[in-house]
C-alpha positions as CSV (number, residue, x, y, z in Angstrom):
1,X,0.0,0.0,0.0
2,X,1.4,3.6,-1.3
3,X,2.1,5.6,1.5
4,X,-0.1,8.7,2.2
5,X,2.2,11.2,3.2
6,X,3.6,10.6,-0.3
7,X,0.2,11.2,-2.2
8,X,-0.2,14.6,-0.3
9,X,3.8,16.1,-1.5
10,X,3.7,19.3,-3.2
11,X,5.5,18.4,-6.5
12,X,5.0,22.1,-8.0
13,X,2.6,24.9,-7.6
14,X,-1.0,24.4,-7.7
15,X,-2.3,24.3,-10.8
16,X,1.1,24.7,-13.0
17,X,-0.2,26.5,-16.3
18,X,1.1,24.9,-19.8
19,X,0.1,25.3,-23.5
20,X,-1.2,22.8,-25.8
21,X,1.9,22.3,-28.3
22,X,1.0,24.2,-31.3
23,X,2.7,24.2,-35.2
24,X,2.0,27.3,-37.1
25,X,-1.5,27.3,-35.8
26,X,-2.6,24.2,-37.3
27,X,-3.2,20.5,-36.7
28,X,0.1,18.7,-37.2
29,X,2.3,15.9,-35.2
30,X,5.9,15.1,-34.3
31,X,5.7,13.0,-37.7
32,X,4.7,15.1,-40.4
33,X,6.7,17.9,-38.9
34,X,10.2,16.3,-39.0
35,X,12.0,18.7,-37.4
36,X,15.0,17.1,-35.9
37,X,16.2,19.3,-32.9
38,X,11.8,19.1,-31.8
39,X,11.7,15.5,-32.1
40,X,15.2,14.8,-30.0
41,X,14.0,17.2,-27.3
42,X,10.4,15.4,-26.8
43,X,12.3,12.4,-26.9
44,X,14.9,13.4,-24.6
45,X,12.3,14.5,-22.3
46,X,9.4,12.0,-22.9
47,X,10.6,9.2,-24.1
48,X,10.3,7.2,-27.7
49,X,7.0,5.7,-26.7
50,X,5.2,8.9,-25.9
51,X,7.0,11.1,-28.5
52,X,5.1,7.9,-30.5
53,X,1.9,9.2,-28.9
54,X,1.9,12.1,-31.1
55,X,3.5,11.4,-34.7
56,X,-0.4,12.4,-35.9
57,X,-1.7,15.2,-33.7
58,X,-0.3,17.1,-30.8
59,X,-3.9,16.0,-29.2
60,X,-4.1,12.4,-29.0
61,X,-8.2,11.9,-28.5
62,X,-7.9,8.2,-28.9
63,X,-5.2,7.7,-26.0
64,X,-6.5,10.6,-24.1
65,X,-3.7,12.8,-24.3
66,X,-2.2,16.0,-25.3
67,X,0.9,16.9,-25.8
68,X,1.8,20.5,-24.1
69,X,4.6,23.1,-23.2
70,X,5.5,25.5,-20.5
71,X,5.7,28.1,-22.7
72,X,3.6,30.1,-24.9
73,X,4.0,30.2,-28.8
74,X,4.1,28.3,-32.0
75,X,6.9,25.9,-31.8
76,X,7.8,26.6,-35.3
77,X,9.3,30.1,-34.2
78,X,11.4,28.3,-31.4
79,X,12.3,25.0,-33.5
80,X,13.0,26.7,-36.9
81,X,16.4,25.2,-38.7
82,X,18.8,27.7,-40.3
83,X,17.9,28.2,-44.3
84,X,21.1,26.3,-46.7
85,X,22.1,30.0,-47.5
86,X,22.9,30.4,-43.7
87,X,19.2,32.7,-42.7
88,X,18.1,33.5,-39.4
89,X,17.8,30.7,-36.9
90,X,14.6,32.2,-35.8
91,X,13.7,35.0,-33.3
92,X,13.6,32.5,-30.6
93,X,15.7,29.9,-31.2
94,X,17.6,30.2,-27.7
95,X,14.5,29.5,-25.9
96,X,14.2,25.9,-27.4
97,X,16.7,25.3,-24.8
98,X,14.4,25.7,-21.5
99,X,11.0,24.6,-23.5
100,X,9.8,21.3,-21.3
101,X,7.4,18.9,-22.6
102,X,4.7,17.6,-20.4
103,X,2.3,14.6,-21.0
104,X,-1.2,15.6,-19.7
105,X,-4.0,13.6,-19.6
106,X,-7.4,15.1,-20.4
107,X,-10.3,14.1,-18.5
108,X,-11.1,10.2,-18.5
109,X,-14.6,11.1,-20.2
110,X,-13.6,13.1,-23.3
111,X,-10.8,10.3,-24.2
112,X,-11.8,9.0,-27.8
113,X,-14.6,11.5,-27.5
114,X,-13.7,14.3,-29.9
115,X,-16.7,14.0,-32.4
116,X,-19.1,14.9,-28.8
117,X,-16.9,17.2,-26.9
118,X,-18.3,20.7,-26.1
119,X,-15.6,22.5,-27.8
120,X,-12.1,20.7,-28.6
121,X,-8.7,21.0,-27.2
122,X,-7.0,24.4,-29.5
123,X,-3.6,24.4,-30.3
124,X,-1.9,27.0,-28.0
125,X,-4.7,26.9,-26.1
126,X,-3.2,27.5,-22.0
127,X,-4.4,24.8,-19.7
128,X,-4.3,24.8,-16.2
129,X,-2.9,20.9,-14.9
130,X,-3.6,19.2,-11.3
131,X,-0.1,17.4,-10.4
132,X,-0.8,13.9,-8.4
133,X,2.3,10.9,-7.5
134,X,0.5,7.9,-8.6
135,X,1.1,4.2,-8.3
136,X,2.0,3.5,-12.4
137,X,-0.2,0.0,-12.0
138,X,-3.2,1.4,-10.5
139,X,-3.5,4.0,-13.7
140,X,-6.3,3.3,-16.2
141,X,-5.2,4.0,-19.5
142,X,-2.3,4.0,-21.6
143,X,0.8,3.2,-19.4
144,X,3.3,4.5,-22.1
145,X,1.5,7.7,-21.8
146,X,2.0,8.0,-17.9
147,X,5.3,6.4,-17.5
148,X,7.6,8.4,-20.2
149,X,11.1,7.7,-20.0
150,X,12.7,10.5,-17.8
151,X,9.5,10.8,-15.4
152,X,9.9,11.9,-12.1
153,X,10.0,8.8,-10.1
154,X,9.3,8.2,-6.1
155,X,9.8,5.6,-3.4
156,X,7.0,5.6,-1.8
157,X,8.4,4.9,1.8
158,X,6.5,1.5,2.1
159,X,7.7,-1.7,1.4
160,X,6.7,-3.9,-1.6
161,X,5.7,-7.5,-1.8
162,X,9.2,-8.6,-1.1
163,X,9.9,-6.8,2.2
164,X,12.6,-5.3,0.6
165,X,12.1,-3.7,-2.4
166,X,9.9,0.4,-2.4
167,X,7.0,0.8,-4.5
168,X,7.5,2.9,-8.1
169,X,5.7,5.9,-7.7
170,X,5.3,8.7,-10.6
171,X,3.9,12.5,-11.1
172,X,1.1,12.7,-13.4
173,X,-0.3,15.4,-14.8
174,X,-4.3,16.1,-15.8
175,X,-6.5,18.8,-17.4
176,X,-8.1,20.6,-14.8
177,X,-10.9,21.7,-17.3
178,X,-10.9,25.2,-15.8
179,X,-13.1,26.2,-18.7
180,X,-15.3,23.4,-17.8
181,X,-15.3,21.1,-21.2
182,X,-18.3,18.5,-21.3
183,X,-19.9,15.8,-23.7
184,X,-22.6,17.2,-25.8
185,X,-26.3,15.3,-26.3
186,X,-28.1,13.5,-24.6
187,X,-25.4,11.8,-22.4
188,X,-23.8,14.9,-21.2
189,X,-25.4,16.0,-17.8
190,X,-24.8,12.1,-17.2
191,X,-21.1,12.2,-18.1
192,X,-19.7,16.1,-18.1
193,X,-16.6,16.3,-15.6
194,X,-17.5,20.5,-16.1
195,X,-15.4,22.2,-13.7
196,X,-17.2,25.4,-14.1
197,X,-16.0,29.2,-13.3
């Protein structure tokens, strides 16, 4: 059994603010962008399986998912490659540098939703996150999606089956649906995780 005291550790500021990961304004992924110095940094961060994630879309409905930055701005004006006759690298090109990737997961209901959701995730769109350490084998979901490569890992304090060994614990970060999202027709007073404001 995880360890209370362990759920209850403040990881970062409530509510840390990111952006949805955004290309020139339109719907793109990692994989039909193939810029180099992007995908090695998502990688780096993330991990091959989650960088995986989003090769179609920065949103990932079917996985529940979304793909997001700490910093405002179209990734095509911090990620641009010098042109062959040696142009400008970009007006912020030295940012890249400090630009972190975060997995978020939306709300359980919307995943695999899009078609019904009350308005859709936009790209650039600022989202507020709720940060939780989670035991990795109680999550629902796609595990590659909550256990990137490079993810801030815990003991939790308590002892595993063996006696010996700690239990894995991970951060995890979620939409807080500040602007209070839902599922549209008939189904959505049922279903709608609204947080509203």
């Amino acid at each position: 059994m995880a360890n209370n005291q362990i759920k209850h550790q403040k990881v970062e500021k409530n509510n840390p603010v990111v952006w949805v990961c955004d290309w020139n304004g339109s719907s793109q992924g990692l994989g039909t962008i193939k810029n180099t110095s992007l995908s090695g940094a998502v990688i780096r961060q993330l991990g091959a399986g989650t960088f995986d994630l989003f090769k179609d879309d920065f949103v990932n409905y079917k996985a529940g998912v979304i793909l997001c930055m700490n910093q405002g701005g179209v990734l095509n004006k911090f990620f641009t490659v010098a042109s062959p006759s040696g142009g400008n690298l970009g007006a912020y090109r030295n940012i890249s540098d400090s630009i972190v990737f975060k997995c978020v997961r939306m709300p359980g209901a919307f995943k695999d939703q899009k078609n019904i959701l009350s308005s859709p995730y936009g790209y650039g769109e600022k989202l507020f996150l709720t940060v939780s350490i989670e035991d990795p084998d109680t999550l629902i979901g796609n595990l590659v999606a909550q256990v990137p490569k490079g993810a801030a890992v815990f003991n939790s304090g308590s002892s595993g089956t063996s006696g010996s060994s700690k239990k894995r614990m991970i951060v995890v970060y979620r939409d807080a649906n500040i602007i209070g999202r839902c599922l549209k027709g008939s189904a959505a007073s049922a279903n709608s995780i609204g947080v509203w404001s």
